[in-house]
N, C-alpha and C positions, 0 to 999 in steps of 0.2 A: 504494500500500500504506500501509497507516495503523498508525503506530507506537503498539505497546501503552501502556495506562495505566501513569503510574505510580503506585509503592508507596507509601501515605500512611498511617503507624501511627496517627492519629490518626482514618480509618476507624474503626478498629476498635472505638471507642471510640460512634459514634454512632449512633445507633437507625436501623436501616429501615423500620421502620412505624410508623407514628402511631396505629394501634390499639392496646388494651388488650394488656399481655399476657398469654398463657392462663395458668391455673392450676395449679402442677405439685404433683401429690398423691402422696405417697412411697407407694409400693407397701405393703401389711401384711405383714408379717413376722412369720414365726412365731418362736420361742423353742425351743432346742435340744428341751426338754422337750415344746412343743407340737408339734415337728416328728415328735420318734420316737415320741411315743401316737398320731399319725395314724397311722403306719404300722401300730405295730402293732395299732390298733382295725379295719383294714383287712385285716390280709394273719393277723387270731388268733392272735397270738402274745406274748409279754408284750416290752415296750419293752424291757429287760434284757437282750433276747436276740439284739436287730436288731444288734449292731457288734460280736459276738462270732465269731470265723474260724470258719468250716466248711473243711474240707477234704474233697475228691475231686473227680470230674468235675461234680457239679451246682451243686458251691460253694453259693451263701449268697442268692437271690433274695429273701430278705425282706431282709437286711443290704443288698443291691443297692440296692433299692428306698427303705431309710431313706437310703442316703448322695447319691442321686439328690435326694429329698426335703429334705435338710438345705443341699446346695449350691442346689436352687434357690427354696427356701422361706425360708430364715436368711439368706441373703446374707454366709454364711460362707465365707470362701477356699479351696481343695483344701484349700490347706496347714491349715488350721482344723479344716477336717473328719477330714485325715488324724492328725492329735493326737487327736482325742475317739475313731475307730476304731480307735487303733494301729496305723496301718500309714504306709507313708510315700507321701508325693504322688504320685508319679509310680502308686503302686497307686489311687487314686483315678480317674483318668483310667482306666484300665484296669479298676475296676468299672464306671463308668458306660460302656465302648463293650460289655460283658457285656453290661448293663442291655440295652443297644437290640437287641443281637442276639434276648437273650431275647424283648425285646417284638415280634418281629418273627413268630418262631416261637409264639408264645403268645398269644393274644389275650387273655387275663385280664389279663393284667401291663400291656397297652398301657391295658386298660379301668380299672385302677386309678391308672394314671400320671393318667390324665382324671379319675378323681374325687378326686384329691388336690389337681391343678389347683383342680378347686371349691370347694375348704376356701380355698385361697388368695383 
């Protein structure tokens, strides 16, 4: 039986490939602003209105839809996004599992989530 290597922090330190290293190119990000006029150039309705509470059973699928968009277009935190919507993080989490349910039962909303991807 052949006893494990040992731990050498100085590893860590030293290159495993003698090849170039690749390119890493930050993702584009949108801008709170650019984030919520996709939506609402998308789902017709004025940006103004996407992070305003709806209340009853159908709740708020355009709001759904910007706070979807803002968590993954702005690389804004819950907690980030839950300030600019007024509501508190742990409700973020809770629109977005909305969101997917919705996209599940609707095919529109899945086909808008895709074309917002495209803007990205």
């Amino acid at each position: 039986r052949q006893a494990p290597p040992s731990f050498d922090p100085n590893d860590l330190w030293r290159a495993t490939s003698t090849g170039p290293l690749p390119k890493l190119v930050a993702p584009e990000r949108r801008t709170v602003a650019e984030a919520l006029a996709d939506v609402a150039r998308l789902r017709g309705v004025p940006s103004e209105a996407l992070l305003k509470r709806h209340y009853g059973p159908k709740g708020n699928p355009d709001g759904w839809l910007a706070v979807w968009w803002l968590v993954t277009s702005t690389g804004l935190s819950h907690r980030q996004v839950a300030e600019l919507a007024g509501v508190s993080r742990p409700r973020i989490g809770q629109i977005l599992k909305r969101l997917e349910v919705a996209r599940r039962s609707d095919a529109a909303i899945g086909e808008q989530m895709m074309a917002l991807h495209g803007l990205a």
